[in-house]
Backbone as XML, in Angstrom:
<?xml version="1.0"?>
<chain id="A" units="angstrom">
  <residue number="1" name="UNK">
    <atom name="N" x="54.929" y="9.231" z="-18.427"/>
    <atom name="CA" x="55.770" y="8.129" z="-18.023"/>
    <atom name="C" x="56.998" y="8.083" z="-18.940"/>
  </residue>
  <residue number="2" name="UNK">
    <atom name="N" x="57.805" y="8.088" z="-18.211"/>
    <atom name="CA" x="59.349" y="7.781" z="-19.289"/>
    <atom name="C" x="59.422" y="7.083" z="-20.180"/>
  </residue>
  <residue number="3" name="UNK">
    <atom name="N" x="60.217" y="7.273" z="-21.465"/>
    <atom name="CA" x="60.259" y="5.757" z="-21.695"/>
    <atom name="C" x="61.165" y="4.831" z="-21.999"/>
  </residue>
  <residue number="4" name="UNK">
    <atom name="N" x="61.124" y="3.774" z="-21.812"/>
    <atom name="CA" x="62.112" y="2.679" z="-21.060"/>
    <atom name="C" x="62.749" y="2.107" z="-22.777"/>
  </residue>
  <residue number="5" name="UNK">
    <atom name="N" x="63.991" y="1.863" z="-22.596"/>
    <atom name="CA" x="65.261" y="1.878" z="-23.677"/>
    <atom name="C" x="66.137" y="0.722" z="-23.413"/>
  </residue>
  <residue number="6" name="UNK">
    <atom name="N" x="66.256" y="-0.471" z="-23.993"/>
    <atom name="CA" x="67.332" y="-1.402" z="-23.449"/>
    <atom name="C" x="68.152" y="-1.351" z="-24.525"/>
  </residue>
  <residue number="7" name="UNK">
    <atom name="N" x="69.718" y="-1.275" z="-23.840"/>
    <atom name="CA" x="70.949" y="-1.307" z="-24.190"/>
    <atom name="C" x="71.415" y="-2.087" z="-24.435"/>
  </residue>
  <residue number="8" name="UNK">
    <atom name="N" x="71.955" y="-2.604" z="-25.238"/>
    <atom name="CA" x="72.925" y="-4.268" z="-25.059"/>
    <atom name="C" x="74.168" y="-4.025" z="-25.976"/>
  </residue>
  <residue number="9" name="UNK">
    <atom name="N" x="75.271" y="-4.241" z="-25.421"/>
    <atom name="CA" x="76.815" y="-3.619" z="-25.668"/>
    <atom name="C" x="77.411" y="-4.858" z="-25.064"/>
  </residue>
  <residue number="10" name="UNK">
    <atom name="N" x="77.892" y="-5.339" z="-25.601"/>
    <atom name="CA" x="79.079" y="-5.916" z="-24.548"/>
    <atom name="C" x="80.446" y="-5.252" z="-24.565"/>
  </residue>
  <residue number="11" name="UNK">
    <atom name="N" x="80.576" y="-3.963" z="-25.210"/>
    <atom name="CA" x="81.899" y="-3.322" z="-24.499"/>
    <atom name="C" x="81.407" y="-2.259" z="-23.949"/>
  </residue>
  <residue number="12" name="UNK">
    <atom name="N" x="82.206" y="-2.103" z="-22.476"/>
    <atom name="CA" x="81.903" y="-1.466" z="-21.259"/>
    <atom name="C" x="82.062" y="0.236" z="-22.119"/>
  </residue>
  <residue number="13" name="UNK">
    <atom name="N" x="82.786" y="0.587" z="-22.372"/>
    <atom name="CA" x="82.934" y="1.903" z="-22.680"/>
    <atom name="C" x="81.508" y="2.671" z="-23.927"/>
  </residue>
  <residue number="14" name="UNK">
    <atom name="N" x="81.394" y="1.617" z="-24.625"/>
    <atom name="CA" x="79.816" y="1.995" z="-25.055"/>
    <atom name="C" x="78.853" y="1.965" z="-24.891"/>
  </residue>
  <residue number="15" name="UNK">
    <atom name="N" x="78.509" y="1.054" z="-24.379"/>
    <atom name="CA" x="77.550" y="1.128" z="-23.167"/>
    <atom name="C" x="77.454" y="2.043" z="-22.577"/>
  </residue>
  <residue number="16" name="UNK">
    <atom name="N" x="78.593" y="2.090" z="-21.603"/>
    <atom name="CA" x="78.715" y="3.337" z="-20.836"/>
    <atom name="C" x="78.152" y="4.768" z="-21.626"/>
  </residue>
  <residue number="17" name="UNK">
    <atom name="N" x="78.842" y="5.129" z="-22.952"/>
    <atom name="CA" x="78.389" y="6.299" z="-23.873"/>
    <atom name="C" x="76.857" y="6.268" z="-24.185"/>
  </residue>
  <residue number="18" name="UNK">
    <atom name="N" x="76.451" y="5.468" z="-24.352"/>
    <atom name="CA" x="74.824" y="5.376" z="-24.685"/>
    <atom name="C" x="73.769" y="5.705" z="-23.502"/>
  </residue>
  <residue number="19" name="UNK">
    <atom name="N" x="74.290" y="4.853" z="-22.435"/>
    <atom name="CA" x="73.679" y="5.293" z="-21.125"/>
    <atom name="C" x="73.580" y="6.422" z="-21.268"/>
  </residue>
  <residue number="20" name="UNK">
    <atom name="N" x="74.824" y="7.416" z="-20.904"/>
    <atom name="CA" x="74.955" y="8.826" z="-20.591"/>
    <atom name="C" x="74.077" y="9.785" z="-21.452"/>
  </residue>
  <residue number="21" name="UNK">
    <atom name="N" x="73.903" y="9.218" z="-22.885"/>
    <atom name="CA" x="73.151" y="9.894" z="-23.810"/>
    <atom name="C" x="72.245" y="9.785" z="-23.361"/>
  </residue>
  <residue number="22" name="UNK">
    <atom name="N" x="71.890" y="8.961" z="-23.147"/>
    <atom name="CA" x="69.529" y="8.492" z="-22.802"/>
    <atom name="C" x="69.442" y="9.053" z="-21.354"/>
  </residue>
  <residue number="23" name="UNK">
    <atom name="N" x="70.512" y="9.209" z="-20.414"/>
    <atom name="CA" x="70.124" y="9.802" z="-19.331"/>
    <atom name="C" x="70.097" y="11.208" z="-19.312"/>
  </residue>
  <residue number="24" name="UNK">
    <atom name="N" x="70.290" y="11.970" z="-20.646"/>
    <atom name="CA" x="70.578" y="13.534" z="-20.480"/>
    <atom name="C" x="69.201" y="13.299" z="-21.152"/>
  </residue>
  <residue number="25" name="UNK">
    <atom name="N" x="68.657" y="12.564" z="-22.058"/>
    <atom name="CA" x="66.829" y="12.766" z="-22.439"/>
    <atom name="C" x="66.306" y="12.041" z="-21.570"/>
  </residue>
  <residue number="26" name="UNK">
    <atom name="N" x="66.656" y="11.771" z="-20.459"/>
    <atom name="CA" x="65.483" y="11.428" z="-19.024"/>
    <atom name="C" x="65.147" y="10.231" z="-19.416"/>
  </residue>
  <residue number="27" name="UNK">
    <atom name="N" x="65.561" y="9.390" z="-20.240"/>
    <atom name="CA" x="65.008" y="8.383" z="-20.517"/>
    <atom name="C" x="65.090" y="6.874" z="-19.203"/>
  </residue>
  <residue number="28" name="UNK">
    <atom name="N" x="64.036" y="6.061" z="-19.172"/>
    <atom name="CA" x="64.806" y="4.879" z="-18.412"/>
    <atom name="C" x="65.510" y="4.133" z="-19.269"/>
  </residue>
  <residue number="29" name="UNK">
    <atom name="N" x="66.620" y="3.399" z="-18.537"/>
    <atom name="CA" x="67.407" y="2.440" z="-19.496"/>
    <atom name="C" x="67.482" y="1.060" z="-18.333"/>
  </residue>
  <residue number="30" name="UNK">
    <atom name="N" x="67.657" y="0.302" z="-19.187"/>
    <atom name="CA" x="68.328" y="-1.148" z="-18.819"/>
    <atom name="C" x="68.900" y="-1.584" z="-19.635"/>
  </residue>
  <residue number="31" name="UNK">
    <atom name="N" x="70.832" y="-1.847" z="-19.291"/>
    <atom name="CA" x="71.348" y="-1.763" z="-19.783"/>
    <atom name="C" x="71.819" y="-3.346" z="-19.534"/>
  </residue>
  <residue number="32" name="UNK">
    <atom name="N" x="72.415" y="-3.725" z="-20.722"/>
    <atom name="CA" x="73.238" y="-5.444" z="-20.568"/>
    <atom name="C" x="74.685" y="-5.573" z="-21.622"/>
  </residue>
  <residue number="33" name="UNK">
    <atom name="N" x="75.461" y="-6.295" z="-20.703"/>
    <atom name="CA" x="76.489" y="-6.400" z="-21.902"/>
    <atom name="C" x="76.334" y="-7.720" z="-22.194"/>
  </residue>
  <residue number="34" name="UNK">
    <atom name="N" x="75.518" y="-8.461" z="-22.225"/>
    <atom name="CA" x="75.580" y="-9.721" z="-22.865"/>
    <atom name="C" x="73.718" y="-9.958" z="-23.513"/>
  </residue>
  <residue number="35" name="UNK">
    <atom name="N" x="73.783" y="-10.636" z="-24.980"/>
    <atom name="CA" x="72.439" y="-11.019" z="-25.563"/>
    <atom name="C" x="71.653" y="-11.511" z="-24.760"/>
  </residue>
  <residue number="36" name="UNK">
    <atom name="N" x="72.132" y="-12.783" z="-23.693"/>
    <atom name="CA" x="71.555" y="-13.849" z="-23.329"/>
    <atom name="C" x="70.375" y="-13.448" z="-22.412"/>
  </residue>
  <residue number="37" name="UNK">
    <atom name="N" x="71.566" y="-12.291" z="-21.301"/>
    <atom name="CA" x="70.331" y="-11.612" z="-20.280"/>
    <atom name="C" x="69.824" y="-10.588" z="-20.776"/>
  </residue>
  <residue number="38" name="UNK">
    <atom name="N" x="69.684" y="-9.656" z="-21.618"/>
    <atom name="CA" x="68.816" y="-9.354" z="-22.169"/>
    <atom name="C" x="67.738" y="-10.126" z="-23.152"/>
  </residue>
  <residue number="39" name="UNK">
    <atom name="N" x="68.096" y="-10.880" z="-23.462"/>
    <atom name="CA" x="67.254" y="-11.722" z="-24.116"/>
    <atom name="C" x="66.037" y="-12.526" z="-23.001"/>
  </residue>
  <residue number="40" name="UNK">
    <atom name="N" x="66.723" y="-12.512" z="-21.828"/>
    <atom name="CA" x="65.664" y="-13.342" z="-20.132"/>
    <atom name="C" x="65.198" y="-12.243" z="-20.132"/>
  </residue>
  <residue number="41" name="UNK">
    <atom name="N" x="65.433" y="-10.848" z="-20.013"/>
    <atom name="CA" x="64.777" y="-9.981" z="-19.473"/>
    <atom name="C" x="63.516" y="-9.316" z="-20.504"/>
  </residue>
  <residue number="42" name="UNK">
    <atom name="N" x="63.730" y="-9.321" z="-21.708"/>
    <atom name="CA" x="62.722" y="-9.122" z="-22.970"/>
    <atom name="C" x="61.598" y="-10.075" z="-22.731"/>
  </residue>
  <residue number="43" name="UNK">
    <atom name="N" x="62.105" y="-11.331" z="-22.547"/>
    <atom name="CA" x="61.169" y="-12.635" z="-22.614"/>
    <atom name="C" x="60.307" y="-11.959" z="-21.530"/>
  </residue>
  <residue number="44" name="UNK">
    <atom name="N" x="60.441" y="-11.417" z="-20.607"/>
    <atom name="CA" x="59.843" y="-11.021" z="-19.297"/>
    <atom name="C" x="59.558" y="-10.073" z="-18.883"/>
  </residue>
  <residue number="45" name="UNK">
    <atom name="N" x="59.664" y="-8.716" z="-19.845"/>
    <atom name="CA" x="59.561" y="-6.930" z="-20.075"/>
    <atom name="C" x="59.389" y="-6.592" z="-21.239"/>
  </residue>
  <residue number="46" name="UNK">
    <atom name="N" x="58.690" y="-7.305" z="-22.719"/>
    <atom name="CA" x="59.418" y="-7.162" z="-23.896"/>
    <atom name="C" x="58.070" y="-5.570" z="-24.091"/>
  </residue>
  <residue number="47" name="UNK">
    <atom name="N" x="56.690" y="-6.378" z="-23.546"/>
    <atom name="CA" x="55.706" y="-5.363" z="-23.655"/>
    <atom name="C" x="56.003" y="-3.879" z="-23.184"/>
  </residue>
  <residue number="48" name="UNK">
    <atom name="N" x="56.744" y="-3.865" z="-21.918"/>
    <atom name="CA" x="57.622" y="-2.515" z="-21.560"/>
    <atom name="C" x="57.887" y="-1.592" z="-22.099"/>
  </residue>
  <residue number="49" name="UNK">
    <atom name="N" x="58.774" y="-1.957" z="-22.813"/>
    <atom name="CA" x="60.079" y="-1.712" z="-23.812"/>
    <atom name="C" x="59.782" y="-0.858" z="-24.935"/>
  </residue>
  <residue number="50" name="UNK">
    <atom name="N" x="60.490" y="0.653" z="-24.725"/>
    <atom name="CA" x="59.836" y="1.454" z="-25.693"/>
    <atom name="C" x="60.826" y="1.755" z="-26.809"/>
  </residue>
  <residue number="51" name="UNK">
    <atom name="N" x="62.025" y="0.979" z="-27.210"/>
    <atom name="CA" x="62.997" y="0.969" z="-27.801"/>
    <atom name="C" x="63.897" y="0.065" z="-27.374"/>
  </residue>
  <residue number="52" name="UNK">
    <atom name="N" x="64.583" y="-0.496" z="-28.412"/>
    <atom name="CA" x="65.661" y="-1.686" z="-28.396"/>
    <atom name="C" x="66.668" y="-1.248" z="-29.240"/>
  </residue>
  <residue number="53" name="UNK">
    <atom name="N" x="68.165" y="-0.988" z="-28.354"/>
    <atom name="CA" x="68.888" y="-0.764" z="-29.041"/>
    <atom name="C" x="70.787" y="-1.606" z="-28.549"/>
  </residue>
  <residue number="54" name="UNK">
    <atom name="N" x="71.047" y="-1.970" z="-30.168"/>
    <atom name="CA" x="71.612" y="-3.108" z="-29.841"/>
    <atom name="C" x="73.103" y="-3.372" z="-30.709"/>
  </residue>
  <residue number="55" name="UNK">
    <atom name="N" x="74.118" y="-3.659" z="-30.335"/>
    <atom name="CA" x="75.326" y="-3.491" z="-31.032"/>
    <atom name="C" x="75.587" y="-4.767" z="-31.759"/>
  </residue>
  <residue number="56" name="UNK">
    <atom name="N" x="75.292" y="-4.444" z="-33.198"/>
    <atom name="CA" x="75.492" y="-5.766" z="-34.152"/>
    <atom name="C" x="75.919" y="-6.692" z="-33.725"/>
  </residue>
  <residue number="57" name="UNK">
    <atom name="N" x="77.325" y="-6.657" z="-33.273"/>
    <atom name="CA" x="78.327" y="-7.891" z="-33.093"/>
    <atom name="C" x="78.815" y="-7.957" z="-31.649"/>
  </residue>
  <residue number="58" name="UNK">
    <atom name="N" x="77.398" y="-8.615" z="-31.077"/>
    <atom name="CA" x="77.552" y="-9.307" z="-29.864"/>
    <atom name="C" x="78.363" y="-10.537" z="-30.076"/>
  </residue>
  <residue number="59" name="UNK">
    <atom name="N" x="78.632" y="-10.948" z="-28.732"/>
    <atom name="CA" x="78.808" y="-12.065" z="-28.625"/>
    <atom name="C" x="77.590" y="-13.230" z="-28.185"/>
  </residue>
  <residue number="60" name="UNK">
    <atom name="N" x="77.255" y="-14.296" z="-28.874"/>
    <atom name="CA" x="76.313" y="-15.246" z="-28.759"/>
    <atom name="C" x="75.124" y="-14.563" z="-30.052"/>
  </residue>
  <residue number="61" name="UNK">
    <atom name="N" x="74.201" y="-14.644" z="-29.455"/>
    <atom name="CA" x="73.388" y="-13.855" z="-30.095"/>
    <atom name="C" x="73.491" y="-12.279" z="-31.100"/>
  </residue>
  <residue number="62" name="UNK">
    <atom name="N" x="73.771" y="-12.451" z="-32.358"/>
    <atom name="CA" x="73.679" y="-11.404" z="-32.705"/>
    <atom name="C" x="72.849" y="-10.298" z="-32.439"/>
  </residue>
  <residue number="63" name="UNK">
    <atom name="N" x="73.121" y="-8.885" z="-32.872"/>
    <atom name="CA" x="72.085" y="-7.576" z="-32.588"/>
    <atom name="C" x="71.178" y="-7.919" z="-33.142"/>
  </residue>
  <residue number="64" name="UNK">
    <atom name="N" x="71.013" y="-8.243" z="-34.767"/>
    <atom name="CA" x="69.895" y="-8.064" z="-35.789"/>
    <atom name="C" x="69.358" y="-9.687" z="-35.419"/>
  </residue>
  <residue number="65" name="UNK">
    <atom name="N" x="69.833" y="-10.589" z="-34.724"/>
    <atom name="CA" x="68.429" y="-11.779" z="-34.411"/>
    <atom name="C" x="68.166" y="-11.192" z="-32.913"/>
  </residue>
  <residue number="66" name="UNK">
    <atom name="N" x="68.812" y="-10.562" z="-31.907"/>
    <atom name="CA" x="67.615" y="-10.193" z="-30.558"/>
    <atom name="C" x="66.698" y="-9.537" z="-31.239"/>
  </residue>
  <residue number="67" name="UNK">
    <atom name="N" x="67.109" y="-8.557" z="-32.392"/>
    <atom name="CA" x="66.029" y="-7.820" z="-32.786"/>
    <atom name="C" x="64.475" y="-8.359" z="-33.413"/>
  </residue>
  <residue number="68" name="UNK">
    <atom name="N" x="64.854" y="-9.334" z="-34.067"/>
    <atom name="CA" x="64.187" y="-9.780" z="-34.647"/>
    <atom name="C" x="63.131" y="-10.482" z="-33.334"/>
  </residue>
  <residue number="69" name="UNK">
    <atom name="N" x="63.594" y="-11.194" z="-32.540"/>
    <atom name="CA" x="63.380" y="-12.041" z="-31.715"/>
    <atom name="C" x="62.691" y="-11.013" z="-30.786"/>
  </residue>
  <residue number="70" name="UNK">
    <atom name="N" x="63.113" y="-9.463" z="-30.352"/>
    <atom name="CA" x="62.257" y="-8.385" z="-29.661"/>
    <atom name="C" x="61.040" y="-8.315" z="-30.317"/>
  </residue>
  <residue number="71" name="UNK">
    <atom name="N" x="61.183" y="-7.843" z="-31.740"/>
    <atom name="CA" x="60.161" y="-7.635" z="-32.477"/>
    <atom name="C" x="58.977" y="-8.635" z="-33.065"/>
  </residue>
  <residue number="72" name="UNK">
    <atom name="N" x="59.283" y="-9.741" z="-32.544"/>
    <atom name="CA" x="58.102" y="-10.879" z="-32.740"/>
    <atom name="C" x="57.775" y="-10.842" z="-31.522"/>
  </residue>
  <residue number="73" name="UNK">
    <atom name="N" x="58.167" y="-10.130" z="-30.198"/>
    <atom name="CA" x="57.532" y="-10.171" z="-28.353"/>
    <atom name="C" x="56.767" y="-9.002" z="-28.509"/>
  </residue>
  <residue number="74" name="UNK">
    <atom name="N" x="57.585" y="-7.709" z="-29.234"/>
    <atom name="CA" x="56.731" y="-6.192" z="-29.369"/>
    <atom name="C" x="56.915" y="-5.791" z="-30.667"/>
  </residue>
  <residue number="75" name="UNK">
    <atom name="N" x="55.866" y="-5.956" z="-32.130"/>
    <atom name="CA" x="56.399" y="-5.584" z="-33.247"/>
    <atom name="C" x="56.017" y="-3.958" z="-33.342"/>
  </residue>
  <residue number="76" name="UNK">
    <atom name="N" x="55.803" y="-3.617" z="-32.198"/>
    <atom name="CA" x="55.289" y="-2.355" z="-32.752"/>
    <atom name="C" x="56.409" y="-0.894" z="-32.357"/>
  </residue>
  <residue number="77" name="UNK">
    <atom name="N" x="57.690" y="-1.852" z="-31.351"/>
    <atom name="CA" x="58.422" y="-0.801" z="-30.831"/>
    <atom name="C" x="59.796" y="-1.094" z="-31.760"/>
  </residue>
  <residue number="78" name="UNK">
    <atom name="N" x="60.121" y="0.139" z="-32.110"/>
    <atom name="CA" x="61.514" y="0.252" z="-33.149"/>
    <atom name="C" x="62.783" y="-0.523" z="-32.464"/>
  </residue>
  <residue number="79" name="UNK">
    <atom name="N" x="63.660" y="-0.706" z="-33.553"/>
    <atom name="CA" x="64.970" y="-0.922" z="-33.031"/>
    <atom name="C" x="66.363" y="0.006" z="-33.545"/>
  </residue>
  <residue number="80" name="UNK">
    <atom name="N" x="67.256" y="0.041" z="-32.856"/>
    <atom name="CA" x="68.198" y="0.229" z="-33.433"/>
    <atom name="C" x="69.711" y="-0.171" z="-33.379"/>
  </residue>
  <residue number="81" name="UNK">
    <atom name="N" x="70.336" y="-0.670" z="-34.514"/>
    <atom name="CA" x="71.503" y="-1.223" z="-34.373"/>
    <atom name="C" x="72.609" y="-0.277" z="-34.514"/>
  </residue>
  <residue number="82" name="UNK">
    <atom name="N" x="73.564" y="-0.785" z="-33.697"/>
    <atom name="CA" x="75.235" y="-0.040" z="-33.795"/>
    <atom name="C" x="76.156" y="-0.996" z="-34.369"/>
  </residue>
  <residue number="83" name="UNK">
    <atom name="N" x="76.651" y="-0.403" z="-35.247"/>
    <atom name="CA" x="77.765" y="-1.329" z="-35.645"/>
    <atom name="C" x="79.157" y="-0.035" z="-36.206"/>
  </residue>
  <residue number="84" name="UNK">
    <atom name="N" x="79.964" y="-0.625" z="-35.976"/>
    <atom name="CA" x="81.288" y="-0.035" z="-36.638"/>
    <atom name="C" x="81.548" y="-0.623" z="-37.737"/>
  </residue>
  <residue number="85" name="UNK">
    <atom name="N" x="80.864" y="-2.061" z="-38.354"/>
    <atom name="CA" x="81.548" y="-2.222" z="-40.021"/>
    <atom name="C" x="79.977" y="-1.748" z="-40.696"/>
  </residue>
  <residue number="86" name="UNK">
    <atom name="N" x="80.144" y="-2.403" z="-41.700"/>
    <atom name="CA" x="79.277" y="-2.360" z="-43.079"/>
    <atom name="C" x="77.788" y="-2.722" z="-42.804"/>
  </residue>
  <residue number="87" name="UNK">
    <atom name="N" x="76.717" y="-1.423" z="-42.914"/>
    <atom name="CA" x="75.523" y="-1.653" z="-42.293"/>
    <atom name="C" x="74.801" y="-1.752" z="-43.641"/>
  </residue>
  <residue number="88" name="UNK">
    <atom name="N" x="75.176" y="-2.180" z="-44.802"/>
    <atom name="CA" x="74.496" y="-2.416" z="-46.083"/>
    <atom name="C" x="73.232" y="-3.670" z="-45.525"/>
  </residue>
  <residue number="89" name="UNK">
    <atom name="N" x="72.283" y="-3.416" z="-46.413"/>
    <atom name="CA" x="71.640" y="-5.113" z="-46.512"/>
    <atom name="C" x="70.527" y="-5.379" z="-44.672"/>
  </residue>
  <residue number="90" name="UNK">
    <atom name="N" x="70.768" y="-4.309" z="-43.888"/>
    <atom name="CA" x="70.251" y="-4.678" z="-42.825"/>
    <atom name="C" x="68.502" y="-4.140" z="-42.842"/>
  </residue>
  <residue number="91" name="UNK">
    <atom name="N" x="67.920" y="-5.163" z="-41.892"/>
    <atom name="CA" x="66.169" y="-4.486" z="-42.033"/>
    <atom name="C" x="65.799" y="-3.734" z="-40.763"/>
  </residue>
  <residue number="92" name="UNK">
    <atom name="N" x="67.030" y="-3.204" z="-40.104"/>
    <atom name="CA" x="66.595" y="-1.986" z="-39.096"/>
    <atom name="C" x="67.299" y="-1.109" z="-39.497"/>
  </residue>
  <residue number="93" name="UNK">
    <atom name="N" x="67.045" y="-0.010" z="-38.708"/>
    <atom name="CA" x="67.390" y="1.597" z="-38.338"/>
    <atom name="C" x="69.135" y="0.833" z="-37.723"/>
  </residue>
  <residue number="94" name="UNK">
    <atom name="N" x="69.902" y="2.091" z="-38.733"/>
    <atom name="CA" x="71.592" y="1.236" z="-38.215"/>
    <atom name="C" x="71.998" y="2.698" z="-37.946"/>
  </residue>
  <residue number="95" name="UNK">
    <atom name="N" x="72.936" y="3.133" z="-36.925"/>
    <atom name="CA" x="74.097" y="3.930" z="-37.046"/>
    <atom name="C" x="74.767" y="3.205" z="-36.611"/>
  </residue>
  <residue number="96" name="UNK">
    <atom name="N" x="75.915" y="4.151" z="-37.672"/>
    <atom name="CA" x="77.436" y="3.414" z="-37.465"/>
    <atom name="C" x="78.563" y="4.097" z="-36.736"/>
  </residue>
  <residue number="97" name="UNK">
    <atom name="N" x="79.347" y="3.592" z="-36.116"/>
    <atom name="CA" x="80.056" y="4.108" z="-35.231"/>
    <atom name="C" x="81.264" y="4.431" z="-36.220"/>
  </residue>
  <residue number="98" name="UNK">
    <atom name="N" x="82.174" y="5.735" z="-35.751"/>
    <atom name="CA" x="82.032" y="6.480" z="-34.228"/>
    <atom name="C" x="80.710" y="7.461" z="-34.651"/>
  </residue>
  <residue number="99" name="UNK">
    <atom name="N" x="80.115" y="7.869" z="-33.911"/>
    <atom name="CA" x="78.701" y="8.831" z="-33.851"/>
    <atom name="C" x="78.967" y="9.546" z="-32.821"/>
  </residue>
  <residue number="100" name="UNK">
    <atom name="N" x="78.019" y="11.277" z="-33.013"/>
    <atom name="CA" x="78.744" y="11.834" z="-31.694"/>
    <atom name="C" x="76.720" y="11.771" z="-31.344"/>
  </residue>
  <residue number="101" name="UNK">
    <atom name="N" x="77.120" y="12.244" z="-29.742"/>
    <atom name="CA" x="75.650" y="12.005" z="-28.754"/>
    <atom name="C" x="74.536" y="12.884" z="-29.913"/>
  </residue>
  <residue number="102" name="UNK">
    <atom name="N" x="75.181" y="14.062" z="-30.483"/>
    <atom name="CA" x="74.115" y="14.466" z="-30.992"/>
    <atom name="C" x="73.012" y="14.087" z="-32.082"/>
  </residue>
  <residue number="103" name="UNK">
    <atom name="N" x="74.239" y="13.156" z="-32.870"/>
    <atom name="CA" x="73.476" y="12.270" z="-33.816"/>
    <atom name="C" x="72.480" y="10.917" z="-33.162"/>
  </residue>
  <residue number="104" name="UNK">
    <atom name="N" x="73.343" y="10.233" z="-32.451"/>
    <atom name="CA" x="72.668" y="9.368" z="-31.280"/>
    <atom name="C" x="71.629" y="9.640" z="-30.908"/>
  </residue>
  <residue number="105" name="UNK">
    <atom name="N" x="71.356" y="11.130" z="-29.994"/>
    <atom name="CA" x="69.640" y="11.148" z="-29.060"/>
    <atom name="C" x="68.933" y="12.025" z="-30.621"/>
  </residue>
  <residue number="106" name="UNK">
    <atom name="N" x="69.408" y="12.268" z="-31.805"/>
    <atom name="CA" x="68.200" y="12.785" z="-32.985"/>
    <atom name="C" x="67.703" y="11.567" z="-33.586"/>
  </residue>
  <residue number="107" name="UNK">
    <atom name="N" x="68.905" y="10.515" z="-33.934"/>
    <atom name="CA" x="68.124" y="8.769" z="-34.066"/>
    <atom name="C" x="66.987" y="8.451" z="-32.933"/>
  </residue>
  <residue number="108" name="UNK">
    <atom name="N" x="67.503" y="8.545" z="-31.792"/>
    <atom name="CA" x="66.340" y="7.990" z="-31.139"/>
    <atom name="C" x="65.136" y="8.997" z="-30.713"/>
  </residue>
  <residue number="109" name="UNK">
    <atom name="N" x="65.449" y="9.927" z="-30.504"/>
    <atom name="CA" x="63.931" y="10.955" z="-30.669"/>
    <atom name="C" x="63.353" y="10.529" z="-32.431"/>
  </residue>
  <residue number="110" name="UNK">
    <atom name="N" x="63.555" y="10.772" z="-33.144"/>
    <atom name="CA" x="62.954" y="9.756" z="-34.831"/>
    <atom name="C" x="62.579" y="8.546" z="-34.052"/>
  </residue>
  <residue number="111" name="UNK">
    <atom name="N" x="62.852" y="7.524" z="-33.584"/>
    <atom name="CA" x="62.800" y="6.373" z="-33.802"/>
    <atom name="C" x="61.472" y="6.929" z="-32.577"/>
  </residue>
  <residue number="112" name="UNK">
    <atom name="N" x="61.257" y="7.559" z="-31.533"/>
    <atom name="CA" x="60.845" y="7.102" z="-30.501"/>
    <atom name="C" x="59.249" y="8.382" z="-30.976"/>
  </residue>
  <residue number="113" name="UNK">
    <atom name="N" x="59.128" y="9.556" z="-31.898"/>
    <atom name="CA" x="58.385" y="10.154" z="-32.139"/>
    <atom name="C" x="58.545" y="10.990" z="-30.914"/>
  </residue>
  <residue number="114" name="UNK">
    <atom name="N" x="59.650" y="11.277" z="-30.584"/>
    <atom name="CA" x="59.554" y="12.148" z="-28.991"/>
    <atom name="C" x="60.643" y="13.468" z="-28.951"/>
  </residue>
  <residue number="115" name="UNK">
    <atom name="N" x="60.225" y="14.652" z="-28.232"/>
    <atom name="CA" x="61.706" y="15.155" z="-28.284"/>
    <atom name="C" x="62.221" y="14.831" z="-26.732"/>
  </residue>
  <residue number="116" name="UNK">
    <atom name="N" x="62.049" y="14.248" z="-25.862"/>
    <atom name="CA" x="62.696" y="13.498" z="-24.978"/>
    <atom name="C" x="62.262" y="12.346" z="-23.875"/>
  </residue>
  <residue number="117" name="UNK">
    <atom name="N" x="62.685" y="11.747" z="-23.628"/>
    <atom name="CA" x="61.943" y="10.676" z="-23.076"/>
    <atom name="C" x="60.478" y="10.539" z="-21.920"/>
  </residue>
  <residue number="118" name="UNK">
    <atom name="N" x="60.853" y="11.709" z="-21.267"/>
    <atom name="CA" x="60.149" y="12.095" z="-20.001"/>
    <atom name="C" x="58.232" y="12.457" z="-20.444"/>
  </residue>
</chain>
């Protein structure tokens, strides 16, 4: 069984880049550009969910509290944050942008114990 990856970006063009990555490792994704509905949809898939990955500086809800907030629904599935500033001081798995796909799907094969989703 695949396994299932939620996205949360609220800018369209990274999003977009992350998708494309997890779809060349077969992975499923559900993707959101806003905390809130991903945050309805966790509340309601969190057991699913074989990775959470999430861009620091949302709007509303930060990355590192959905995370937190994923990981008290599923503590047993990893996360990972994107950010473009200063990932000092954080208690997840961070890359920082810009990253190219190759660094991207070797974080999440580590994070996921897999060499591809399928």
């Amino acid at each position: 069984m695949p396994k299932l990856v939620v996205v949360v970006d609220d800018e369209d063009s990274v999003r977009s880049y992350l998708v494309r990555s997890l779809q060349q490792m077969d992975c499923t994704i559900r993707d959101f550009k806003g905390s809130q509905s991903a945050l309805e949809y966790l509340h309601n898939h969190a057991g699913d969910v074989d990775l959470l990955i999430a861009d620091l500086r949302l709007l509303g809800v930060r990355g590192d509290e959905l995370a937190r907030e994923f990981q008290r629904m599923n503590p047993r599935a990893p996360v990972l944050l994107i950010t473009g500033s200063d990932i000092e001081g954080l208690e997840f798995p961070v890359i920082g942008k810009p990253f190219s796909v190759e660094t991207f799907q070797e974080k999440v094969r580590q994070l996921l114990n897999i060499s591809s989703c399928s």
